[in-house]
C-alpha positions, 0 to 999 in steps of 0.5 A: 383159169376162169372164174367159171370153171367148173370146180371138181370136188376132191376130198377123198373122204364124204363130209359125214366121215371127216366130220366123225374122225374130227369129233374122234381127235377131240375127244381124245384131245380133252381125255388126254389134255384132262389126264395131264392137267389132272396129275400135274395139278395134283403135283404142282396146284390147280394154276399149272394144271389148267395151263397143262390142260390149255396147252395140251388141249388147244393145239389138238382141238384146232386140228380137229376143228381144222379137219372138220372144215377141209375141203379140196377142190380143183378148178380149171387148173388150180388145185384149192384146200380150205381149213382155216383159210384157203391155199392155192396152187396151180398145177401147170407152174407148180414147182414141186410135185412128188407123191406122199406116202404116210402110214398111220397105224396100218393105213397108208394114204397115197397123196400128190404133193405139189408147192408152187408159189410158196404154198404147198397142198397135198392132196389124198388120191388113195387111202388102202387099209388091207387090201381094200380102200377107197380111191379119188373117183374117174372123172377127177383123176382123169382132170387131173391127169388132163391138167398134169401132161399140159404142164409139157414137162418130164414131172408132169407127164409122169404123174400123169401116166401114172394116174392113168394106169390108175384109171385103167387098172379099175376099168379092167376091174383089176382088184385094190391090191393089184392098182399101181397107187395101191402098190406104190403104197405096198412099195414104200418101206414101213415104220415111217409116218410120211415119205416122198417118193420122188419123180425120179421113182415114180417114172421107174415105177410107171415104166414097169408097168408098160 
C-alpha cells in the first residue's frame, strides 16, 4: 500500500447517526449507573454508592465515547478502525476471515471479520432490521471484492464471490429480502448475540447461488 492510495470511507452508518446512537448508550449508562448507585447508597452510605455509580457508569460512557469516534476506512489494501487508537490489518495476508452474524433486539448486522497480525476488525457490510436496511455502497464493496480475490486463495475468493453476488443482486434491483447478505442473515439461528459463519458455509452458501 502506498501512502497516497486513495482511502475509501466504510462506516456503514452517516456520523450524525453514530453520534445520536452514542449519546442514546450514555444516557442510558447515567440512568442505569444513577439506579444503582442510588439503592446501594441507600443500603450501604454514600461511599459505595458512588463507587457502584463510577464502576457501573465508566465502562459504558467509554463506549459511548468510543462509538461516537468509530471510523472505518480501507486503504489500498489495508482495512483501518479508529476509536480510541487506530487498528490495521491487511486483507491480502490476513489470517482469519469469517463472516459475523450479531442479532440486537431484531437487528441483525452482516459484518467481515478478519485477524491478521494480532489484530482483528470487523467491518459492518449490512445492517437488515425487516425487510429493509441499509447496506455498504458499490464502489467499497467492489474494492473489497478487488482486494479479496488478490489474496490467490480459497477464503478470499469466496468472500469475494460473495460480495459480488451482493452487488449484482442490487444492480437487478432485486429487493433486501431477496440479497444473498440479507439472507445469510435470515439463515443464521436466532437467540444469539454474535455467530460466525465460517468459509466453509460461505462458499456452500455462494455455490447455491450459481
Amino acid at each position: 500500500m502506498t501512502d497516497d492510495a486513495e482511502r475509501i470511507p466504510l462506516d456503514l452508518l452517516d456520523p450524525a447517526t453514530v453520534r445520536k446512537r452514542a449519546r442514546m448508550v450514555a444516557i442510558g449508562a447515567v440512568m442505569v449507573a444513577g439506579f444503582i448507585g442510588g439503592v446501594l447508597g441507600l443500603i450501604a452510605g454514600r461511599g459505595p454508592g458512588l463507587i457502584a455509580l463510577a464502576i457501573v457508569a465508566l465502562p459504558l460512557l467509554m463506549l459511548a465515547w468510543s462509538e461516537a469516534r468509530r471510523r472505518v476506512w480501507l486503504q489500498g489494501q489495508v482495512l483501518s478502525v479508529r476509536a480510541f487508537g487506530t487498528r490495521s490489518v491487511d486483507l491480502r495476508t490476513a489470517a482469519e476471515l469469517d463472516l459475523l452474524v450479531t442479532d440486537v433486539r431484531g437487528t441483525r448486522t452482516v459484518g467481515l471479520f478478519v485477524r491478521g497480525g494480532g489484530k482483528a476488525i470487523n467491518l459492518a457490510l449490512a445492517i437488515y432490521a425487516g425487510t429493509g436496511g441499509r447496506e455498504q455502497g458499490v464502489f467499497p464493496l467492489r474494492r473489497l471484492a478487488d482486494v479479496l480475490a488478490g489474496r490467490g486463495d480459497p477464503n478470499g475468493l469466496v468472500f469475494s464471490q460473495l460480495l459480488v453476488a451482493q452487488l449484482r443482486a442490487e444492480a437487478q434491483g432485486m429487493a433486501a429480502a431477496d440479497r444473498p447478505l440479507y439472507q445469510l442473515a435470515s439463515l443464521a439461528p436466532g437467540g444469539r448475540l454474535a455467530q460466525k459463519l465460517t468459509p466453509d458455509a460461505v462458499s456452500r452458501f455462494v455455490a447455491s447461488l450459481d
